[in-house]
PQR file with spaces between the fields and no chain letter, atoms N, CA, C, O and H, PARSE charges and radii, in Angstrom:
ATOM       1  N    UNK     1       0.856   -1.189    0.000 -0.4000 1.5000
ATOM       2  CA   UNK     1       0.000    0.000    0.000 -0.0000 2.0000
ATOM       3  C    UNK     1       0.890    1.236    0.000  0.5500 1.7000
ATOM       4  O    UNK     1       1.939    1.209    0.643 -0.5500 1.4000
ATOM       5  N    UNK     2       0.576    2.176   -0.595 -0.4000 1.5000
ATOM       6  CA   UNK     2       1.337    3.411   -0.989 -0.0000 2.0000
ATOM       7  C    UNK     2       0.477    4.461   -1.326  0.5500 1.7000
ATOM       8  O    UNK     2      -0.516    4.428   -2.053 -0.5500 1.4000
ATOM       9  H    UNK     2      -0.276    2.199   -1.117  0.4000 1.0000
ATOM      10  N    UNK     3       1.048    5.542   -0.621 -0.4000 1.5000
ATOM      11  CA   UNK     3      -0.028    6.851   -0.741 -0.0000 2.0000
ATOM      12  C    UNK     3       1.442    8.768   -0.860  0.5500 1.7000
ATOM      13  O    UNK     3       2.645    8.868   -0.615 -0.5500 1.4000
ATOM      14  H    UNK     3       1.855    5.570   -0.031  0.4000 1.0000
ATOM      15  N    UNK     4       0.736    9.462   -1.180 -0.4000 1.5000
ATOM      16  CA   UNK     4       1.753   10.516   -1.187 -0.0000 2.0000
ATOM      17  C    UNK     4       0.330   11.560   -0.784  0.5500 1.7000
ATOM      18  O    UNK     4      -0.819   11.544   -1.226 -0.5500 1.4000
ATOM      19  H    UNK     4      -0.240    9.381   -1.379  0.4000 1.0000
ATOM      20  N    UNK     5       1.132   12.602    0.448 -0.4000 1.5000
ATOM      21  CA   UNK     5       0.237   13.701    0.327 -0.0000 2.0000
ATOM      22  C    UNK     5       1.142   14.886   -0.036  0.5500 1.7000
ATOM      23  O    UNK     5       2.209   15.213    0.484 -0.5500 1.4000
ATOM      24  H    UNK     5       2.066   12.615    0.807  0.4000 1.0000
ATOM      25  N    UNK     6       0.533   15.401   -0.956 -0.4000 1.5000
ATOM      26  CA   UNK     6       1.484   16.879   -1.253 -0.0000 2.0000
ATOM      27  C    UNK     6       0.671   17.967   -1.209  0.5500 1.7000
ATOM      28  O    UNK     6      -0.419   17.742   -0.683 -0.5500 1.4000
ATOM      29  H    UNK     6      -0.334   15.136   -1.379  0.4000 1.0000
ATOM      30  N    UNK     7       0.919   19.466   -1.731 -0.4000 1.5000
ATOM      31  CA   UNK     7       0.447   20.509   -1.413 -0.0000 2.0000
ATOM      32  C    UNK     7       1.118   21.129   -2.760  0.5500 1.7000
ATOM      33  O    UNK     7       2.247   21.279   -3.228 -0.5500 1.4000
ATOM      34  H    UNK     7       1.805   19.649   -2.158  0.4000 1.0000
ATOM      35  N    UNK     8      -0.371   21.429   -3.144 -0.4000 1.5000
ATOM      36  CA   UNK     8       0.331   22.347   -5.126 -0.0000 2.0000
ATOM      37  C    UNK     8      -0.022   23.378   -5.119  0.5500 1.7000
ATOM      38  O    UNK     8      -1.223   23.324   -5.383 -0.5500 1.4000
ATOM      39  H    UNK     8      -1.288   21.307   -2.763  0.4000 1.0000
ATOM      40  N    UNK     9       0.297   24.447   -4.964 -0.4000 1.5000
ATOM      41  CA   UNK     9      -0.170   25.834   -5.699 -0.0000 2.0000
ATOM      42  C    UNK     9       0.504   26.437   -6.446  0.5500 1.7000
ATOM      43  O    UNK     9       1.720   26.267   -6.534 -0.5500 1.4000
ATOM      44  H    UNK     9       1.273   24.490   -4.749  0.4000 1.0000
ATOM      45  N    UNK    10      -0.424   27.589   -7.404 -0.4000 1.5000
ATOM      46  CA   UNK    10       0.361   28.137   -8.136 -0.0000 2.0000
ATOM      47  C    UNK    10      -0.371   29.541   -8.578  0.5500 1.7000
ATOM      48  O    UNK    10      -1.407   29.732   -7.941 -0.5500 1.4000
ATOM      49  H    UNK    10      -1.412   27.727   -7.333  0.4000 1.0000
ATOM      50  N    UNK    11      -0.166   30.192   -9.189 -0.4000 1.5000
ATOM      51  CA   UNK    11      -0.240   31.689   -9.312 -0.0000 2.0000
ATOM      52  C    UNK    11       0.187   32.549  -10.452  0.5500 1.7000
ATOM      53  O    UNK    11       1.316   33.036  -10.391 -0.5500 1.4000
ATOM      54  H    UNK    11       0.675   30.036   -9.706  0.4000 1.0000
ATOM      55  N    UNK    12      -0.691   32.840  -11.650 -0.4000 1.5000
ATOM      56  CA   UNK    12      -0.722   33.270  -12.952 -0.0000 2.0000
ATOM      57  C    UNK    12      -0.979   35.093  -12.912  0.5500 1.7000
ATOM      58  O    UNK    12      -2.026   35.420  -12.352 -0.5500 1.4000
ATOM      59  H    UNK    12      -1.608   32.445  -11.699  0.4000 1.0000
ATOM      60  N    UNK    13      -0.177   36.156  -13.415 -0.4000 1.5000
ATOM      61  CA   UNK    13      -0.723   37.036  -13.539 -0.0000 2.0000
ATOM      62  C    UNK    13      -0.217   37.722  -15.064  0.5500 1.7000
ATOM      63  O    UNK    13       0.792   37.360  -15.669 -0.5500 1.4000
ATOM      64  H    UNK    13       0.674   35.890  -13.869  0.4000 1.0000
ATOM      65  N    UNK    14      -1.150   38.769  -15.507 -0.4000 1.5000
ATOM      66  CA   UNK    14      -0.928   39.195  -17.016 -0.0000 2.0000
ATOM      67  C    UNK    14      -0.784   40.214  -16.673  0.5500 1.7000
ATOM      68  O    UNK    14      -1.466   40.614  -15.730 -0.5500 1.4000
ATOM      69  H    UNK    14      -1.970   39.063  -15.016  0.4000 1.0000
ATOM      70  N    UNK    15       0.207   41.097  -17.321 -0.4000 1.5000
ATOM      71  CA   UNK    15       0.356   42.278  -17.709 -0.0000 2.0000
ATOM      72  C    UNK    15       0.381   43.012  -19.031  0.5500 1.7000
ATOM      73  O    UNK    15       0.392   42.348  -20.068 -0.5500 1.4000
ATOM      74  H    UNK    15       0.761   40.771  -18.087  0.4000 1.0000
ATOM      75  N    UNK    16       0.390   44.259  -19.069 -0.4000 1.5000
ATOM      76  CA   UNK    16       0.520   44.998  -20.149 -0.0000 2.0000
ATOM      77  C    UNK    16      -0.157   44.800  -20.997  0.5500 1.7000
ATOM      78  O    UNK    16       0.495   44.832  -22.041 -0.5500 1.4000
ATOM      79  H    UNK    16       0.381   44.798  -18.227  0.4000 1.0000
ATOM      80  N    UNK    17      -1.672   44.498  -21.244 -0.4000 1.5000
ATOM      81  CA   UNK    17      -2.492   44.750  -21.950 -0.0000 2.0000
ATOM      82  C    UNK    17      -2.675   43.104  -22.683  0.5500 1.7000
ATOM      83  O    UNK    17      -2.812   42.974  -23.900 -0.5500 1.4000
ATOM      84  H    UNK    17      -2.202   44.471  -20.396  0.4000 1.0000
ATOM      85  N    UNK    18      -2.647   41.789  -21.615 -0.4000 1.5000
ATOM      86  CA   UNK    18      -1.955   40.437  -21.624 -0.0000 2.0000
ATOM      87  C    UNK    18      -1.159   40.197  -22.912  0.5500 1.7000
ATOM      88  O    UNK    18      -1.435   39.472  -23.868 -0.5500 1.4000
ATOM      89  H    UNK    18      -2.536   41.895  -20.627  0.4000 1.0000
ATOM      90  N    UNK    19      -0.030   41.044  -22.679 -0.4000 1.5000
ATOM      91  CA   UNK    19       1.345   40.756  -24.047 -0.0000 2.0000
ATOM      92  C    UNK    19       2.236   39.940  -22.748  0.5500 1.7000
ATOM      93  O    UNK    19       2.941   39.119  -23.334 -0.5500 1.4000
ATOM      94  H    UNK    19       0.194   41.633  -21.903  0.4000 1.0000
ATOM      95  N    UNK    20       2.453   39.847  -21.453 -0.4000 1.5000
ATOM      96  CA   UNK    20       3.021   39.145  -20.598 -0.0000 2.0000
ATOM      97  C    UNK    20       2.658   38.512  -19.832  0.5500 1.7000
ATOM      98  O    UNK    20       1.571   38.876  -19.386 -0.5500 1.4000
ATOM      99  H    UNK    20       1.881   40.514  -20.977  0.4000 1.0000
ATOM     100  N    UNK    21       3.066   37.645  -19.402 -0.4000 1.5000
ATOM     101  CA   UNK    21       2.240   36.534  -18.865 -0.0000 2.0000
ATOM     102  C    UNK    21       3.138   35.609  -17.654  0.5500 1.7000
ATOM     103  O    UNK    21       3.833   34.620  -17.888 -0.5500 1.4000
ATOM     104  H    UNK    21       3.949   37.349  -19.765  0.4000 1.0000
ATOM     105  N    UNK    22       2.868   36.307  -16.197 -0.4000 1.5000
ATOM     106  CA   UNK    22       3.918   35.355  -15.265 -0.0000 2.0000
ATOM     107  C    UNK    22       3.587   34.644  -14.173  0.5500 1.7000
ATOM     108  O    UNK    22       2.616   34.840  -13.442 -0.5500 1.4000
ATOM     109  H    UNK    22       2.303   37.110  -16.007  0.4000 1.0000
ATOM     110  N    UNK    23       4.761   33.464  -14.038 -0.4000 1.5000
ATOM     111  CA   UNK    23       3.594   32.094  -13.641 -0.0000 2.0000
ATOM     112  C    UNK    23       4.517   31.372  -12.224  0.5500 1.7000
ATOM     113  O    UNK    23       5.677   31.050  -12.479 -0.5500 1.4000
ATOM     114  H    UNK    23       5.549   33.305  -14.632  0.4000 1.0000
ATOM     115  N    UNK    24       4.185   31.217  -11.290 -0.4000 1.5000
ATOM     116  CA   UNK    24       4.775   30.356  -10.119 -0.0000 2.0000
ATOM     117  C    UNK    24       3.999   29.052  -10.104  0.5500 1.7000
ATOM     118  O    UNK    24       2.833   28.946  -10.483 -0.5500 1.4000
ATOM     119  H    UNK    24       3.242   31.478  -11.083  0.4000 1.0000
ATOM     120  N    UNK    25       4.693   28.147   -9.669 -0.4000 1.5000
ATOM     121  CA   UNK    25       4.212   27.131   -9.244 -0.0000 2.0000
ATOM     122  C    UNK    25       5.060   26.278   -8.192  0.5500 1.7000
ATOM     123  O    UNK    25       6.288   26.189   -8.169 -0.5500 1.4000
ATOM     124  H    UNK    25       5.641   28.233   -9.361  0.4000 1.0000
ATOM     125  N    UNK    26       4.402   25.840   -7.568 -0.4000 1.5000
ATOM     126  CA   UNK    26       4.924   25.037   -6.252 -0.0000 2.0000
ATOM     127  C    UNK    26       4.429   24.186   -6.108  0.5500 1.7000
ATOM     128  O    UNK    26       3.267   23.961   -6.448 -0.5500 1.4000
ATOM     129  H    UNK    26       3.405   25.912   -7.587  0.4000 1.0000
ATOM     130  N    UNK    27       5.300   23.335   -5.464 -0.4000 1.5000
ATOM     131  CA   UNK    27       5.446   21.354   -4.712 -0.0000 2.0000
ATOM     132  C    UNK    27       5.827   21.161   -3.804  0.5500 1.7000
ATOM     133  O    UNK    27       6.970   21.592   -3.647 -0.5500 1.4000
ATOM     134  H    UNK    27       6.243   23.517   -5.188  0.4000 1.0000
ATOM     135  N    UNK    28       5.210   20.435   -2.633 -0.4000 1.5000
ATOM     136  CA   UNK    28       5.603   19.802   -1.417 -0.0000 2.0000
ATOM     137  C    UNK    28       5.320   18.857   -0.778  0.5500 1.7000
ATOM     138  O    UNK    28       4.397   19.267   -0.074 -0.5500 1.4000
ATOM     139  H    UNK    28       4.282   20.085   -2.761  0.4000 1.0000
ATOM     140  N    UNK    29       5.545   17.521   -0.461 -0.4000 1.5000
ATOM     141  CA   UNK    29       5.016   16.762    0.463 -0.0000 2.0000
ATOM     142  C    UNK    29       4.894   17.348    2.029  0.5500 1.7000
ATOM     143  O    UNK    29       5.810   17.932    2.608 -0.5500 1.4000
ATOM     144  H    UNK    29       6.294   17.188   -1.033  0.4000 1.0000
ATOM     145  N    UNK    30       3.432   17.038    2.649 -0.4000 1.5000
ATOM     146  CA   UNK    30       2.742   16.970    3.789 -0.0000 2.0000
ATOM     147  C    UNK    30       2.880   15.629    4.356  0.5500 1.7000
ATOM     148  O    UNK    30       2.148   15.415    5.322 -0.5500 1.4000
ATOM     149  H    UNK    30       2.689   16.564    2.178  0.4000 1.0000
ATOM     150  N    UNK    31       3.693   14.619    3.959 -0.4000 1.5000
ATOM     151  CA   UNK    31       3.259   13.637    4.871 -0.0000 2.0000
ATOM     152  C    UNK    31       5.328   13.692    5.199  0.5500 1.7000
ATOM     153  O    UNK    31       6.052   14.412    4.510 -0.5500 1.4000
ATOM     154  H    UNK    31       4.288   14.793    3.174  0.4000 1.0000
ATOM     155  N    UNK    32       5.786   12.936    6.152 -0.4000 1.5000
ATOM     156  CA   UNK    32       6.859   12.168    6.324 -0.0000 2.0000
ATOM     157  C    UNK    32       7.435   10.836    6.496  0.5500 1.7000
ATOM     158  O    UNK    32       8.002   10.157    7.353 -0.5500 1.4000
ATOM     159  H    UNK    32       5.198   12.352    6.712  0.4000 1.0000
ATOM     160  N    UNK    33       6.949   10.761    5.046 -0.4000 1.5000
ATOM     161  CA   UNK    33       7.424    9.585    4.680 -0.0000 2.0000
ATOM     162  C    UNK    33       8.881    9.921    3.707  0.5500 1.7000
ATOM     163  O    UNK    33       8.980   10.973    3.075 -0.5500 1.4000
ATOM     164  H    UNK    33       6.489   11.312    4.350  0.4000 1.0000
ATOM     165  N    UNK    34       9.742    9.072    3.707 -0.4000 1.5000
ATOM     166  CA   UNK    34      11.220    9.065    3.131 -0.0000 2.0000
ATOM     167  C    UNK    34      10.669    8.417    1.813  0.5500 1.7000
ATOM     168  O    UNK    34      11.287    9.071    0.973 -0.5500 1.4000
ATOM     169  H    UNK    34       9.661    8.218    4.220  0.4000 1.0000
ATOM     170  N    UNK    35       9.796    7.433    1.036 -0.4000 1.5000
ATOM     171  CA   UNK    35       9.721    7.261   -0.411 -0.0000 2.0000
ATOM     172  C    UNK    35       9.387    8.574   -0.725  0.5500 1.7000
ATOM     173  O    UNK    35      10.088    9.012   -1.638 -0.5500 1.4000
ATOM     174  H    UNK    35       9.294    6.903    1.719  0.4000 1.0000
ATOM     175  N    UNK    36       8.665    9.262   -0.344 -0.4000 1.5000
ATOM     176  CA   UNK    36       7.390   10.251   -0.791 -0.0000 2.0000
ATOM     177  C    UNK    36       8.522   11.190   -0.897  0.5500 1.7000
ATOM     178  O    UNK    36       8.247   11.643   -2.008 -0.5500 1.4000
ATOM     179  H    UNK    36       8.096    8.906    0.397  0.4000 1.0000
ATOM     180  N    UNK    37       9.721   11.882   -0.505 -0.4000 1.5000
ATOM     181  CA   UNK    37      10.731   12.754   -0.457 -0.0000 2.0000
ATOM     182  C    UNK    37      11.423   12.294   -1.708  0.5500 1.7000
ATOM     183  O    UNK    37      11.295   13.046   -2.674 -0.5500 1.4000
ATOM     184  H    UNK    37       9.944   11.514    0.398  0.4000 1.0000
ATOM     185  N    UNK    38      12.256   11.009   -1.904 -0.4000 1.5000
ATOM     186  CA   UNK    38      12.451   10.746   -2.877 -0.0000 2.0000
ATOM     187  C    UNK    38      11.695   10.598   -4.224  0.5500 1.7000
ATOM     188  O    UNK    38      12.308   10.716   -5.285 -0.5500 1.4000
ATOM     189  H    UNK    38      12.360   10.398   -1.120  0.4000 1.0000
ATOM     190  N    UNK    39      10.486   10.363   -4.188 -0.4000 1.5000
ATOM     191  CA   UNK    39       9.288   10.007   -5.451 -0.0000 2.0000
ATOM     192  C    UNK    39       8.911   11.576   -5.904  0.5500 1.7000
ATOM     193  O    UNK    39       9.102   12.054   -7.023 -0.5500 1.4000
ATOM     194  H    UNK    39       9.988   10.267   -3.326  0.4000 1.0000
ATOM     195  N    UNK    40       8.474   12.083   -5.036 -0.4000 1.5000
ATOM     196  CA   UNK    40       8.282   13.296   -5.250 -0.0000 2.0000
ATOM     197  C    UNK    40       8.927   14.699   -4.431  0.5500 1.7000
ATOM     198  O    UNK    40       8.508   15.219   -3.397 -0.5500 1.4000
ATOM     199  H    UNK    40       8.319   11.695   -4.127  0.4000 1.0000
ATOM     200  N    UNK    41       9.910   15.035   -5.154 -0.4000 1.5000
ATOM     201  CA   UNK    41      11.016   16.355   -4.209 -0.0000 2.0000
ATOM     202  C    UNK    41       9.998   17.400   -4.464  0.5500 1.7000
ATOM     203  O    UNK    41       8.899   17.382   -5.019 -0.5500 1.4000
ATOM     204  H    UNK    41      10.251   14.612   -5.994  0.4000 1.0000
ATOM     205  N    UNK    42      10.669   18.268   -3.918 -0.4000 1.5000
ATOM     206  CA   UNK    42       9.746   19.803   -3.254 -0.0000 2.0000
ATOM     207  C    UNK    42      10.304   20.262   -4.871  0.5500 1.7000
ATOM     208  O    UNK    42      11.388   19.937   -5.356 -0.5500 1.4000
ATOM     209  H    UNK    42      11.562   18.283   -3.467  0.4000 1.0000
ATOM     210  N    UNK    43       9.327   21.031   -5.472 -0.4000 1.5000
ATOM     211  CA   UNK    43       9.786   21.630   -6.297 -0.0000 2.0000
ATOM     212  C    UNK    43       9.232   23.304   -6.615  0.5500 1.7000
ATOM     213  O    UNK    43       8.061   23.578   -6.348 -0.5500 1.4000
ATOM     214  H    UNK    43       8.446   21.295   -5.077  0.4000 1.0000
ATOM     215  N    UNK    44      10.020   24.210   -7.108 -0.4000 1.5000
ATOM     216  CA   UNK    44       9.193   25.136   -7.439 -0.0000 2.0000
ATOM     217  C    UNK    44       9.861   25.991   -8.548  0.5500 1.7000
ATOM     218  O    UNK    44      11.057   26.279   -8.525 -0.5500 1.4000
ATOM     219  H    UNK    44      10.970   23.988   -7.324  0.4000 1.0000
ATOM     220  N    UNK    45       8.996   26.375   -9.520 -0.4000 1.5000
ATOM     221  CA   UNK    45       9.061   27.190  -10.896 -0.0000 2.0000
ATOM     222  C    UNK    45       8.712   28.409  -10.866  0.5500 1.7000
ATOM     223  O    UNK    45       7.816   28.898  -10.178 -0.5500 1.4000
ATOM     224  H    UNK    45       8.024   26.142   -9.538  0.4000 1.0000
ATOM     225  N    UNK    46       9.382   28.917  -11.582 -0.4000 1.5000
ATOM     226  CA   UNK    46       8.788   30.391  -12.207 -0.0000 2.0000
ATOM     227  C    UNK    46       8.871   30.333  -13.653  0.5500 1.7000
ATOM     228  O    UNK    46       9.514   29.504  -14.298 -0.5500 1.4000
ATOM     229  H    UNK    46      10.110   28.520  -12.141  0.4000 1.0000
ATOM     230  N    UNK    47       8.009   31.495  -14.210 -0.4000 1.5000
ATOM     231  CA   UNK    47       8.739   31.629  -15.743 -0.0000 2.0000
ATOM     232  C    UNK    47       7.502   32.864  -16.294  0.5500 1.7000
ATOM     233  O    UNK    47       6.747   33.564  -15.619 -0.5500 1.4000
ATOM     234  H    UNK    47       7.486   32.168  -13.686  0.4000 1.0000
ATOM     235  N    UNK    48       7.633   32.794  -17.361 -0.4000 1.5000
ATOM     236  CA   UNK    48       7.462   34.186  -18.082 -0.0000 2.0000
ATOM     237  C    UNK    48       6.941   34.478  -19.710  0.5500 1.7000
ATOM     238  O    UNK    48       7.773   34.783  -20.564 -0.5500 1.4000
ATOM     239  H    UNK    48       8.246   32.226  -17.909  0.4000 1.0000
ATOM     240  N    UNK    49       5.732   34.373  -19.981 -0.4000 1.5000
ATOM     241  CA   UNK    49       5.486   34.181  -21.558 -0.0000 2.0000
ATOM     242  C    UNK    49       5.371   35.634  -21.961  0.5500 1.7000
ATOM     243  O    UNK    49       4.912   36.397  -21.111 -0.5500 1.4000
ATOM     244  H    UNK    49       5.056   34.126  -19.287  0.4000 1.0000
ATOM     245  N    UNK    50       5.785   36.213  -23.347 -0.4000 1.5000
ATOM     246  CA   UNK    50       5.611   37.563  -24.019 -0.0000 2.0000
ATOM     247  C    UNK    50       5.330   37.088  -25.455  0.5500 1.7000
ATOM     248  O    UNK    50       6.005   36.319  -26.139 -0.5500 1.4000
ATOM     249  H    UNK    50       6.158   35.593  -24.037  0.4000 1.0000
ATOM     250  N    UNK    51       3.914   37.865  -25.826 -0.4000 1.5000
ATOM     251  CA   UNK    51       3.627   38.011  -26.620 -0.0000 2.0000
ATOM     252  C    UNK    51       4.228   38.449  -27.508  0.5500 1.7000
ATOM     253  O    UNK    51       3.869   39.626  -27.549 -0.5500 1.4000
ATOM     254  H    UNK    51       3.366   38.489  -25.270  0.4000 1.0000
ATOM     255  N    UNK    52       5.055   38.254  -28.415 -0.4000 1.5000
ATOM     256  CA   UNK    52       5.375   39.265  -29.527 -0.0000 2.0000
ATOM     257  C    UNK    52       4.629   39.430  -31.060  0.5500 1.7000
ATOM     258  O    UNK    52       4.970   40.276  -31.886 -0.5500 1.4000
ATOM     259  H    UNK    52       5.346   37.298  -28.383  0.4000 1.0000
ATOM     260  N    UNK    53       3.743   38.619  -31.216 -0.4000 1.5000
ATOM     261  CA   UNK    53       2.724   38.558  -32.006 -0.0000 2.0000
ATOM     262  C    UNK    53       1.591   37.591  -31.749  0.5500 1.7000
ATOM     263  O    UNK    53       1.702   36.632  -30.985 -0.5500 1.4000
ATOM     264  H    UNK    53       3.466   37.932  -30.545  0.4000 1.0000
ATOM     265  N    UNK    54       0.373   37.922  -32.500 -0.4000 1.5000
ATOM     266  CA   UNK    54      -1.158   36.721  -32.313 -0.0000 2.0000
ATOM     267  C    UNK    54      -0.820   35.769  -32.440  0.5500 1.7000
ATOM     268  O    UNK    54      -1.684   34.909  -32.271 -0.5500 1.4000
ATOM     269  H    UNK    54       0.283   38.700  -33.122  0.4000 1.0000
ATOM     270  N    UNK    55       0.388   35.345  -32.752 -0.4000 1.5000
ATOM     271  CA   UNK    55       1.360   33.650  -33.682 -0.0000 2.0000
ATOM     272  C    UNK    55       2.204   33.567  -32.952  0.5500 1.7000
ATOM     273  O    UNK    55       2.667   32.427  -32.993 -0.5500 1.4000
ATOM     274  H    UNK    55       1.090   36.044  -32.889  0.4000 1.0000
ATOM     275  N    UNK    56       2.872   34.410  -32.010 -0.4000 1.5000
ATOM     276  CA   UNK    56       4.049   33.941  -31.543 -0.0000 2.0000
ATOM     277  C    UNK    56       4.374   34.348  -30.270  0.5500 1.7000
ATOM     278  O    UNK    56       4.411   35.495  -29.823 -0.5500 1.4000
ATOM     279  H    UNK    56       2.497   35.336  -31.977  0.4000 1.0000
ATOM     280  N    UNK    57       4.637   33.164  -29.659 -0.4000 1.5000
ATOM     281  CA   UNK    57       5.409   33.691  -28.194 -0.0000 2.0000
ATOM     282  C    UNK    57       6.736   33.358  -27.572  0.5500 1.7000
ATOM     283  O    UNK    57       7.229   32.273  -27.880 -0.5500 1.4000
ATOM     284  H    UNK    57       4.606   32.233  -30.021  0.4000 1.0000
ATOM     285  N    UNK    58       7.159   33.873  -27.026 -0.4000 1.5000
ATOM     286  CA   UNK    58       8.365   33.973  -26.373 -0.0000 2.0000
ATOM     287  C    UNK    58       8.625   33.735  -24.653  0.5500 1.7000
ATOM     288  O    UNK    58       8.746   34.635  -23.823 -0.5500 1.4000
ATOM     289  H    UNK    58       6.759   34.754  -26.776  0.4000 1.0000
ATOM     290  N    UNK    59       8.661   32.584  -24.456 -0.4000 1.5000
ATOM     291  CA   UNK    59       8.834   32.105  -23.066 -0.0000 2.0000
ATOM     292  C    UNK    59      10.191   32.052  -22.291  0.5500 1.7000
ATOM     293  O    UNK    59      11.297   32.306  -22.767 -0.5500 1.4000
ATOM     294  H    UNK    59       8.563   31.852  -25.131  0.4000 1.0000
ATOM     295  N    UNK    60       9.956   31.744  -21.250 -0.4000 1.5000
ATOM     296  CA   UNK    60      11.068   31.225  -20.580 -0.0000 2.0000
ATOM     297  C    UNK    60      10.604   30.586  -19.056  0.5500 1.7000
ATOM     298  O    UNK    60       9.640   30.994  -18.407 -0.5500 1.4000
ATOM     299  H    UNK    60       9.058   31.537  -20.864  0.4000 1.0000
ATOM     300  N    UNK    61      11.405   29.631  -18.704 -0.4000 1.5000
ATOM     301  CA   UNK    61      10.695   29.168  -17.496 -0.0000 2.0000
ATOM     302  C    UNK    61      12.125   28.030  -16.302  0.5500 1.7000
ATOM     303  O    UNK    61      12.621   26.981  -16.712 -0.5500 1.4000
ATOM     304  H    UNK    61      12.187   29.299  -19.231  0.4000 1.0000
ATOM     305  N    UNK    62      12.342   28.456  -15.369 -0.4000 1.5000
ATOM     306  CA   UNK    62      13.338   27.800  -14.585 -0.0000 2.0000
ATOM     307  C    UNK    62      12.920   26.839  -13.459  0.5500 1.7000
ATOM     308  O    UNK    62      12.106   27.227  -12.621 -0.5500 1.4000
ATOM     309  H    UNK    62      11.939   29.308  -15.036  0.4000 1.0000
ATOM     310  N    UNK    63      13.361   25.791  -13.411 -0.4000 1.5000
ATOM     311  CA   UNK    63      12.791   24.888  -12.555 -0.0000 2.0000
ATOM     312  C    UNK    63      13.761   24.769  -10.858  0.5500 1.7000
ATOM     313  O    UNK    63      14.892   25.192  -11.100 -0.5500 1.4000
ATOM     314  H    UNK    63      14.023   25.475  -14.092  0.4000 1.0000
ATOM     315  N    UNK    64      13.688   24.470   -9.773 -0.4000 1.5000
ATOM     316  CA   UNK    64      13.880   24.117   -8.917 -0.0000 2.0000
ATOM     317  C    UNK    64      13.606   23.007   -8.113  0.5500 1.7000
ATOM     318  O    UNK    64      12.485   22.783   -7.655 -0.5500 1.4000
ATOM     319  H    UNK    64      12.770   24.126   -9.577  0.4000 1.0000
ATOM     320  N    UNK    65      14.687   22.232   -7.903 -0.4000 1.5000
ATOM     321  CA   UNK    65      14.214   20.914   -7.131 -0.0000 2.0000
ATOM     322  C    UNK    65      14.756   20.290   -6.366  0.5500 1.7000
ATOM     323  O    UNK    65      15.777   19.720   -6.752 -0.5500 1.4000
ATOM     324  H    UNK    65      15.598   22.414   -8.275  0.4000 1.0000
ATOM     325  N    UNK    66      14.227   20.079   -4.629 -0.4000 1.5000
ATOM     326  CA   UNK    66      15.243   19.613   -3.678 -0.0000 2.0000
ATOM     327  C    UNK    66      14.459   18.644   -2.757  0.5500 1.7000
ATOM     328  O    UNK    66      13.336   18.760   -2.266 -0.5500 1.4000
ATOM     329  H    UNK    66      13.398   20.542   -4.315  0.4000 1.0000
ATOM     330  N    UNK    67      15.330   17.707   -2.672 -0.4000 1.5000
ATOM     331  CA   UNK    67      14.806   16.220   -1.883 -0.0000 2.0000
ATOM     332  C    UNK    67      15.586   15.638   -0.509  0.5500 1.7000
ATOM     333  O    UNK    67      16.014   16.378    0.376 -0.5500 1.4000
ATOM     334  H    UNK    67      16.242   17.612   -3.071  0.4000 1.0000
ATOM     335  N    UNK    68      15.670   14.438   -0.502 -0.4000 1.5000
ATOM     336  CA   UNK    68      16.423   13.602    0.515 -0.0000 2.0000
ATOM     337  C    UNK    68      18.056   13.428   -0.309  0.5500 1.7000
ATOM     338  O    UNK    68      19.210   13.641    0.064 -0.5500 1.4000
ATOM     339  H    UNK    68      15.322   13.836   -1.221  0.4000 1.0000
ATOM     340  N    UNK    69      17.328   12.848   -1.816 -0.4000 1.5000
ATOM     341  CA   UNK    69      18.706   12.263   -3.033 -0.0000 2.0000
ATOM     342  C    UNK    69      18.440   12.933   -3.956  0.5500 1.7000
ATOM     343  O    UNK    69      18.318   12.349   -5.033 -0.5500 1.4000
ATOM     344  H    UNK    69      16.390   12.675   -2.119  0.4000 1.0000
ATOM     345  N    UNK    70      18.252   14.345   -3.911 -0.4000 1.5000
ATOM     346  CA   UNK    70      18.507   15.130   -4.883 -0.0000 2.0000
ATOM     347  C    UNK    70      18.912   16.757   -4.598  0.5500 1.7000
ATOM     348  O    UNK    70      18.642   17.341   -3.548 -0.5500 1.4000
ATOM     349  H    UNK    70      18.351   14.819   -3.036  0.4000 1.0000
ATOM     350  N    UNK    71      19.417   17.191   -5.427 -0.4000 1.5000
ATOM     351  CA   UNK    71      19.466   19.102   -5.281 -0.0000 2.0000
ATOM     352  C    UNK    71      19.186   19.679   -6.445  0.5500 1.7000
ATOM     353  O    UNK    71      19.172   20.907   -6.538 -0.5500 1.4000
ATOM     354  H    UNK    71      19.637   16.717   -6.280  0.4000 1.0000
């Protein structure tokens, strides 16, 4: 039997007339269990979309991630 409790949020806002577009997201286990640290590490993102045309966008986005067996 195997279970994971985690905790997700995240948080979108637009600017400038929505030509930008910026985004958090977050990861964590709530329980303490040692698989659940390894299976799933704490993680958290940011990143950043710009419109530069109705066809095209221009992103970027950086990840973060830290565990028991990982950094």
């Amino acid at each position: 039997d195997r279970a994971s409790q985690q905790l997700l949020a995240g948080a979108r806002q637009r600017l400038y007339g929505d030509r930008l577009e910026l985004h958090a997201q977050g990861e964590t286990n709530v329980s303490d269990s040692e698989a659940n640290a390894t299976d799933y590490p704490h993680r958290f993102r940011v990143g950043a979309d710009y419109r530069l045309t109705a066809r095209t966008k221009l992103f970027g986005e950086q990840e973060w991630a830290w565990g028991d067996d990982q950094d």
